[in-house]
C-alpha positions as CSV (number, residue, x, y, z in Angstrom):
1,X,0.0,0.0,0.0
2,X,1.4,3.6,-0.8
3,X,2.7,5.5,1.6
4,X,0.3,8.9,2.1
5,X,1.5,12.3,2.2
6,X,0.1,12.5,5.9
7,X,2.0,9.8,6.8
8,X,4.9,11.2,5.1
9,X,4.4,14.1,6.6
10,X,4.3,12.7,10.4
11,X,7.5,11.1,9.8
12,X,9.2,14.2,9.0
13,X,7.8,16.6,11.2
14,X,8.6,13.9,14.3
15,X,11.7,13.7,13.1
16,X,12.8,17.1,12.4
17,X,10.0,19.4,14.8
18,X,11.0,22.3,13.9
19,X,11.1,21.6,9.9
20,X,9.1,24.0,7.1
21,X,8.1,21.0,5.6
22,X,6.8,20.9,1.7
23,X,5.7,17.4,0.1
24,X,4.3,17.3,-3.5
25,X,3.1,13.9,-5.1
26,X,5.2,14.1,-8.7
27,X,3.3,10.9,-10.2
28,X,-0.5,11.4,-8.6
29,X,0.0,7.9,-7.6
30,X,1.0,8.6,-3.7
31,X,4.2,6.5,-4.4
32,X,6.6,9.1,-6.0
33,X,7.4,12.2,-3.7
34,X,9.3,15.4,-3.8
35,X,10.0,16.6,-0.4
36,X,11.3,20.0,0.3
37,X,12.6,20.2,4.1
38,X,14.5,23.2,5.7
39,X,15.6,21.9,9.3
40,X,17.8,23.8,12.1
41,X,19.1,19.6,12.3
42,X,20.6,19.9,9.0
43,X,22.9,23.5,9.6
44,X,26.6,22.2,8.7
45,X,25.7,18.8,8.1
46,X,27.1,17.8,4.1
47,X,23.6,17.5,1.6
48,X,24.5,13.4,1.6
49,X,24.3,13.3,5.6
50,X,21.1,15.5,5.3
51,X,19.4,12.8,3.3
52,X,20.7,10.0,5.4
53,X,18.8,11.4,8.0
54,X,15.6,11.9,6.3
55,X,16.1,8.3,5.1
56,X,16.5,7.3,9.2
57,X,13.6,9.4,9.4
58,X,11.2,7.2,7.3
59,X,12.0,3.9,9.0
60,X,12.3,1.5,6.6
61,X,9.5,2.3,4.8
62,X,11.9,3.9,1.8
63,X,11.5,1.2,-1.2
64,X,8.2,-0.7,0.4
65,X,5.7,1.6,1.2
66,X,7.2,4.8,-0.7
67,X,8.7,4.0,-3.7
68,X,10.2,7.4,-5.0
69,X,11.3,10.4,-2.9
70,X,13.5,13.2,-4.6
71,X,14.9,15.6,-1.5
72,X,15.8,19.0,-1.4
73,X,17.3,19.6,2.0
74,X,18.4,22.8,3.8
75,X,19.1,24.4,7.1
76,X,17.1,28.0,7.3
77,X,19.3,30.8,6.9
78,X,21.2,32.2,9.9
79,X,18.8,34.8,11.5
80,X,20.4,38.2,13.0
81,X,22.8,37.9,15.6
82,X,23.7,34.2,14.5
């Protein structure tokens, strides 16, 4: 059974709290996902350790229930004072 983009969704967001958070379903088939997340987690982590977290994230469910996730990961810019 595909993996929903609620259920995507809680993943992330339990994950990474304080994430902005954007999931759009590419195919229209709830089985190939782009997910944009900007996390505080990932500030001066390299883009490949970003994604290995998302992956750790998802719990196995990458290749069963979810078949396709393209990632654009980011930490939020550094805010005033930073």
């Amino acid at each position: 059974m595909p993996m929903s983009v609620e259920d995507l969704h809680g993943c992330l967001i339990a994950a990474f709290p304080d994430a902005e958070i954007v999931i759009d379903d590419l195919a229209g088939d709830g089985d190939h996902y782009r997910a944009r997340i900007v996390a505080s987690a990932f500030a001066g982590v390299p883009r490949v350790r970003q994604h290995q977290m998302v992956y750790a994230a998802l719990k196995g469910r990458m290749g069963g229930e979810l078949h396709a996730l393209a990632l654009e990961t980011s930490a939020p810019p550094p805010t005033e004072g930073d």
